[in-house]
NUGUVO-775273 format. One line per field, with one value per residue (C-alpha): x, y, z; residue number from 1. Coordinates in steps of 0.2 Angstrom, whole numbers, m for minus. Example, Ala and Ser with C-alpha at 12.3 -4.5 7.8 and 13.67 -1.06 7.14 Angstrom:
x: c(62; 68)
y: c(m22; m5)
z: c(39; 36)
seq: c(1; 2)
% end
This chain:
x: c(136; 118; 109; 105; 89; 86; 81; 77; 89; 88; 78; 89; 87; 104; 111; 118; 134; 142; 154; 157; 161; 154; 138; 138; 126; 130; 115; 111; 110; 129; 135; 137; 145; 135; 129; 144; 143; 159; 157; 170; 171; 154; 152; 143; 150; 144; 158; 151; 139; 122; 116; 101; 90; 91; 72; 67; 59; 74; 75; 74; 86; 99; 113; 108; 124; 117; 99; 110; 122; 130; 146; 162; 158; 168; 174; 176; 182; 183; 176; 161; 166; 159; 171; 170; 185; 187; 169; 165; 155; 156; 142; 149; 160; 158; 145; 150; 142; 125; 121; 112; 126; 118; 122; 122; 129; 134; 143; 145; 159; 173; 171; 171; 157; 157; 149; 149; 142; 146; 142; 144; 151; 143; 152; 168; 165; 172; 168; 168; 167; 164; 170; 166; 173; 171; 181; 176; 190; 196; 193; 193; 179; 189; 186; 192; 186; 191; 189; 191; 191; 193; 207; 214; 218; 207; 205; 199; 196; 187; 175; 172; 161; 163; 151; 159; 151; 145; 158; 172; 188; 183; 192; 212; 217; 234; 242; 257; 267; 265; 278; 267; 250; 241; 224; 212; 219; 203; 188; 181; 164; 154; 146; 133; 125; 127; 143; 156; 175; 188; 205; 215; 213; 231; 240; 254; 257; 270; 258; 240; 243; 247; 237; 234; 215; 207; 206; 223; 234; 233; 223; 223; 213; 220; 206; 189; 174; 180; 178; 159; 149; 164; 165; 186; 195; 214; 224; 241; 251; 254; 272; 274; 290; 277; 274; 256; 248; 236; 223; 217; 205; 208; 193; 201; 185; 177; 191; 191; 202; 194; 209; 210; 223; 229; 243; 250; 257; 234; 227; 244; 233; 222; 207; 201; 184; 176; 158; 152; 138; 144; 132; 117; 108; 98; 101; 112; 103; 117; 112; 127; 140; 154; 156; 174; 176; 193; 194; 209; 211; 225; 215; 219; 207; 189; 187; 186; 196; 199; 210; 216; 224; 229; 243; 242; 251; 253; 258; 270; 279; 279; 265; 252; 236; 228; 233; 232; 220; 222; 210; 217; 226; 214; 215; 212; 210; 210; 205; 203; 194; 193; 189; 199; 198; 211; 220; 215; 227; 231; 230; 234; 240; 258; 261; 254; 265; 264; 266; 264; 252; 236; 238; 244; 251; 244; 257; 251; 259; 262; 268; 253; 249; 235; 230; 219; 219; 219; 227; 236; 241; 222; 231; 245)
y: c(m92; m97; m111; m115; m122; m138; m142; m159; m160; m178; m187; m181; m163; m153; m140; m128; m116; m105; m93; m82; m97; m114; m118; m136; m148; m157; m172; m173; m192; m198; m178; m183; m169; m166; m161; m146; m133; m125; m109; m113; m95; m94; m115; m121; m139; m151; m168; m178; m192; m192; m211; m215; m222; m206; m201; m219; m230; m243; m259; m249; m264; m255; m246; m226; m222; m232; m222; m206; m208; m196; m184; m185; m191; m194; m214; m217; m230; m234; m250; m263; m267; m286; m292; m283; m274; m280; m279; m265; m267; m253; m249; m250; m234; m229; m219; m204; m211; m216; m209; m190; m174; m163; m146; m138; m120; m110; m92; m80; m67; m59; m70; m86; m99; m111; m125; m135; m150; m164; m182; m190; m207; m223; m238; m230; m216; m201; m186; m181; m162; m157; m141; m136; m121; m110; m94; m82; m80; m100; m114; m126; m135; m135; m151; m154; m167; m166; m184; m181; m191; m206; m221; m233; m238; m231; m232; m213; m210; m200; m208; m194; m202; m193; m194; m193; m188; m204; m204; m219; m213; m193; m193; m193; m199; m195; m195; m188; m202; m216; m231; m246; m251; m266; m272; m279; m295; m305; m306; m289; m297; m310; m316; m329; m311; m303; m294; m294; m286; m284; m284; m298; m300; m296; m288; m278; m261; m248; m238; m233; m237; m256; m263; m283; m290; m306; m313; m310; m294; m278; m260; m242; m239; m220; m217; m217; m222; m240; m259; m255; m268; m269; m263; m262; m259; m254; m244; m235; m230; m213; m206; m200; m187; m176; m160; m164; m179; m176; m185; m177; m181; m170; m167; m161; m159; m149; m141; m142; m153; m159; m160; m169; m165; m172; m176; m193; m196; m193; m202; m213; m224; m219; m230; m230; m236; m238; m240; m245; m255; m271; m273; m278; m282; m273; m256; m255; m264; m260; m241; m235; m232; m218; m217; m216; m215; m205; m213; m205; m217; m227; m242; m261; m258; m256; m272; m265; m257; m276; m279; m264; m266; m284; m291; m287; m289; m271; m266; m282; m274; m258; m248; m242; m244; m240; m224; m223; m211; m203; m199; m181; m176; m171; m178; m168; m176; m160; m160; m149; m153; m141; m138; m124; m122; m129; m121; m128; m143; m147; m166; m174; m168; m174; m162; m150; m138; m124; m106; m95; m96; m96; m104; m120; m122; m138; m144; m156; m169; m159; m143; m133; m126; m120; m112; m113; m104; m115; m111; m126; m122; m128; m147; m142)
z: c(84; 78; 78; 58; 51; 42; 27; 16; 2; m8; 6; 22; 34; 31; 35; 23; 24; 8; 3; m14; m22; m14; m7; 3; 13; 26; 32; 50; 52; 48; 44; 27; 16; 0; m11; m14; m29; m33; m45; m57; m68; m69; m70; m57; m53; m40; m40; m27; m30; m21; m20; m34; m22; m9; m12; m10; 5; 6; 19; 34; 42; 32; 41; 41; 29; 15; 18; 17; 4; m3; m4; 11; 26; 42; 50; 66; 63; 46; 39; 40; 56; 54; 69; 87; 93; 112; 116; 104; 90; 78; 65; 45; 47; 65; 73; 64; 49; 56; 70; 72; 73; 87; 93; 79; 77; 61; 60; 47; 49; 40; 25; 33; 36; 48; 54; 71; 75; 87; 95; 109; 106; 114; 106; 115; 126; 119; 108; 93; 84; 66; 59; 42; 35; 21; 16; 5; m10; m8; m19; m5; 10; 25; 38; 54; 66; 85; 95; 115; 129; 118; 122; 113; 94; 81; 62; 56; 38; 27; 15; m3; m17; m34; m48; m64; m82; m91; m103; m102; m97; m92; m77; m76; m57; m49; m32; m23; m21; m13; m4; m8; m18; m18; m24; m10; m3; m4; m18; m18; m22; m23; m39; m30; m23; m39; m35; m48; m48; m61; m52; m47; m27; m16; m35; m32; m44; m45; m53; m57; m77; m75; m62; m64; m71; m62; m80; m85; m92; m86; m85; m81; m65; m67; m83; m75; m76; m86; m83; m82; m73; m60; m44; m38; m22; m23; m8; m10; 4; 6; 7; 25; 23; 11; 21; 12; 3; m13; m24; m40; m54; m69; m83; m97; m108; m94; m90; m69; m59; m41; m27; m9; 2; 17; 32; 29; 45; 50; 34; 30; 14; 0; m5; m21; m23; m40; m42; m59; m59; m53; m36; m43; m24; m16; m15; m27; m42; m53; m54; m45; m59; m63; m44; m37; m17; m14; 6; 15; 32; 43; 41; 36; 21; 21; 35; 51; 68; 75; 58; 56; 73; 75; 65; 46; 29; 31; 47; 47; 35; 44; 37; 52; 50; 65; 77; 94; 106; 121; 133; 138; 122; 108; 92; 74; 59; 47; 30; 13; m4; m18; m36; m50; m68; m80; m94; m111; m115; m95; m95; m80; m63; m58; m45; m31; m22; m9; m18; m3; 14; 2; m13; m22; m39; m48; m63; m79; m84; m100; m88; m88; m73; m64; m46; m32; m16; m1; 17; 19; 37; 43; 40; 54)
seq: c(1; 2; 3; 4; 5; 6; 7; 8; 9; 10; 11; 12; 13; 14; 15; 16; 17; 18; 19; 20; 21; 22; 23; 24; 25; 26; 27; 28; 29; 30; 31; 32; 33; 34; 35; 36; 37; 38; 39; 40; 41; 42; 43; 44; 45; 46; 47; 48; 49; 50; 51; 52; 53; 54; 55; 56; 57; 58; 59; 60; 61; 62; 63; 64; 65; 66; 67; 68; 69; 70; 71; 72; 73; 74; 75; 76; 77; 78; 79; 80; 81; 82; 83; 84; 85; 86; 87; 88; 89; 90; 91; 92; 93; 94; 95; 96; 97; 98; 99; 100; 101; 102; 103; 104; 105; 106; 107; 108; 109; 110; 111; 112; 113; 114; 115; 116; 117; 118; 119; 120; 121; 122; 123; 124; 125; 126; 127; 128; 129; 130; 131; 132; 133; 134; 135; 136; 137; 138; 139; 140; 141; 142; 143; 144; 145; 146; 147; 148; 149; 150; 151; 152; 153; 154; 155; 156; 157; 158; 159; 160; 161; 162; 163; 164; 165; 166; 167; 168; 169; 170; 171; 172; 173; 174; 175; 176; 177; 178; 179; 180; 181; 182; 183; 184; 185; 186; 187; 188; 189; 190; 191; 192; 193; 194; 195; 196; 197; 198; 199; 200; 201; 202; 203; 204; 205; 206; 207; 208; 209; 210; 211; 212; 213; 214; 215; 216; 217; 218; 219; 220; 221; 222; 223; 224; 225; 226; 227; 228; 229; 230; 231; 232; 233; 234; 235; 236; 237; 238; 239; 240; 241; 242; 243; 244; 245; 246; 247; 248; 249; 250; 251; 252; 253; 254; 255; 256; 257; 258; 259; 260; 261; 262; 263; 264; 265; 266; 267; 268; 269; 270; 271; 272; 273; 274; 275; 276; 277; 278; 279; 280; 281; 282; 283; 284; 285; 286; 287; 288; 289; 290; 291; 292; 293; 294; 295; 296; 297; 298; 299; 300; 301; 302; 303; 304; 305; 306; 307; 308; 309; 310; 311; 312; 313; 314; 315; 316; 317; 318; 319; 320; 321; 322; 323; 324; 325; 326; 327; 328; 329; 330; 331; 332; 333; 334; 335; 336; 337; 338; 339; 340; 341; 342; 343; 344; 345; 346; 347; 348; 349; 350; 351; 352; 353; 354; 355; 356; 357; 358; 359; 360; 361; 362; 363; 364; 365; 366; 367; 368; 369; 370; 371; 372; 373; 374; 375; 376; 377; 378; 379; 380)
% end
């Protein structure tokens, strides 16, 4: 192990790690992981959105994440954290998205990268190590984070921001399946700061093609980017008897498909977030469009870790949404992203499947299929 230099990339000192087909960032302040290229057959594609305002002086009262937005990025615990848990009161997404990752050490050997940084919790005594890995011959970004000496409940998640092309509808969403799926419960927004939403607060769906409109009739929150000037929050929750739960956004045009994979019994719901346009506060200013956040988490939501553990619609019917630490049992949260290339005429992806130790087959909706190597034993 070394100990890697930094460098400023879009406003924040990063580290830097690659393999033979990906090249990724990852900030210091909040270990923020972006941007990531992924040569794609000689395309070089980089899917995560990078905040518009990242090489600009913003309102330094701002929480560092907002300073440093951009790509995946870790919770600990999840949410904006408004209300203190017991005592504890929690920055918007934890520490680990706004404090500095120290300890920094990177490796390079036998075709794998790696990165290692950690933190040392204060809000909750405990810490906290992040392992980034590459491979040489994978389509994937390999993520693990290791809480220790930590007690109590806890709402971990992971927080990816995708930035799709500027053309309505680009981007086909899909997920493994999930048990239930429901749109925030409350106003997502608030039209007296110049916040605006689309969907109809506490809607239940079945699925992502009929998902119910504040104003009345339904849409397709699996097309994407759409309902621009809007910004939506919906959250499914993941199937827990899946050896392995997925998120996918296929791009016919281009060709490429982007992937999240994850255990559900870790990360039991999937947030989507979409971005487009409708903050128009500060720093926002209706600039951030096309984004889609991908949040894997055992959260209530996006509110914080004292309702994610107190009594909830959720959990009341049986759904957790909050896990529990211990202080002498280490605790992974393991995580994979990757990118491939699609046949022509793929459209949409309805499945992803183990095919062997190191690769995944992803089916169409149409039954093409495409592949991409990925060890999925690092979710184990």
């Amino acid at each position: 192990m070394s100990k890697p230099t930094l460098r400023t990339i879009h406003g924040q000192p990063s580290y830097t790690l690659a393999s033979d087909r990906i090249e990724a960032s990852v900030t210091r302040t909040a270990g923020m992981l972006g941007p990531v290229t992924f040569d794609l057959k000689g395309q070089n594609v980089n899917p995560f959105s990078i905040a518009p305002w990242a090489d600009e002086t913003i309102d330094a009262s701002l929480p560092p994440l907002l300073h440093a937005l951009r790509g995946d990025f870790f919770c600990l615990p999840f949410g904006g954290n408004d209300t203190p848990y017991r005592g504890e009161e929690h920055p918007p997404h934890g520490e680990t998205a706004n404090s500095n990752w120290v300890s920094a050490k990177s490796s390079q050997k036998d075709g794998v990268s790696e990165l290692r940084l950690k933190m040392k919790m204060k809000t909750r005594p405990g810490q906290v190590e992040k392992i980034i890995r590459l491979v040489d011959g994978h389509d994937a970004v390999y993520q693990r984070h290791t809480v220790t000496g930590m007690t109590g409940p806890m709402s971990p998640g992971h927080h990816a921001m995708l930035k799709l092309p500027e053309v309505e509808g680009c981007g086909k969403i899909s997920t493994s399946r999930f048990k239930y799926a429901q749109v925030l419960p409350f106003p997502f927004e608030d039209a007296t700061i110049g916040g605006y939403h689309a969907l109809r607060p506490d809607a239940k769906f079945t699925k992502l093609s009929k998902v119910p409109l504040h104003t009345g009739g339904n849409t397709d929150v699996s097309t994407y980017p759409a309902r621009k000037g809007y910004d939506d929050l919906v959250m499914m929750v993941s199937d827990d008897k899946l050896p392995f739960a997925w998120t996918a956004v296929t791009f016919q045009k281009e060709r490429v498909v982007y992937f999240a994979l994850k255990d559900p019994r870790v990360l039991r719901n999937t947030i989507l977030w979409m971005s487009n346009s409708g903050r128009h506060y500060h720093p926002w200013n209706g600039r951030h469009h096309s984004v889609l956040g991908i949040e894997d988490v055992t959260a209530y939501y996006h509110i914080g870790l004292a309702e994610s553990v107190k009594k909830n619609p959720l959990s009341e019917k049986g759904y957790p949404t909050h896990l529990r630490l211990k202080k002498n049992t280490p605790f992974n949260v393991n995580y994979i992203i990757g990118m491939t290339t699609l046949p022509a005429g793929f459209d949409q992806v309805t499945s992803i499947t183990a095919a062997g130790p190191n690769k995944i087959i992803l089916t169409a909706q149409n039954k093409k299929t495409t592949t991409a190597n990925i060890d999925l034993s690092h979710l184990a």
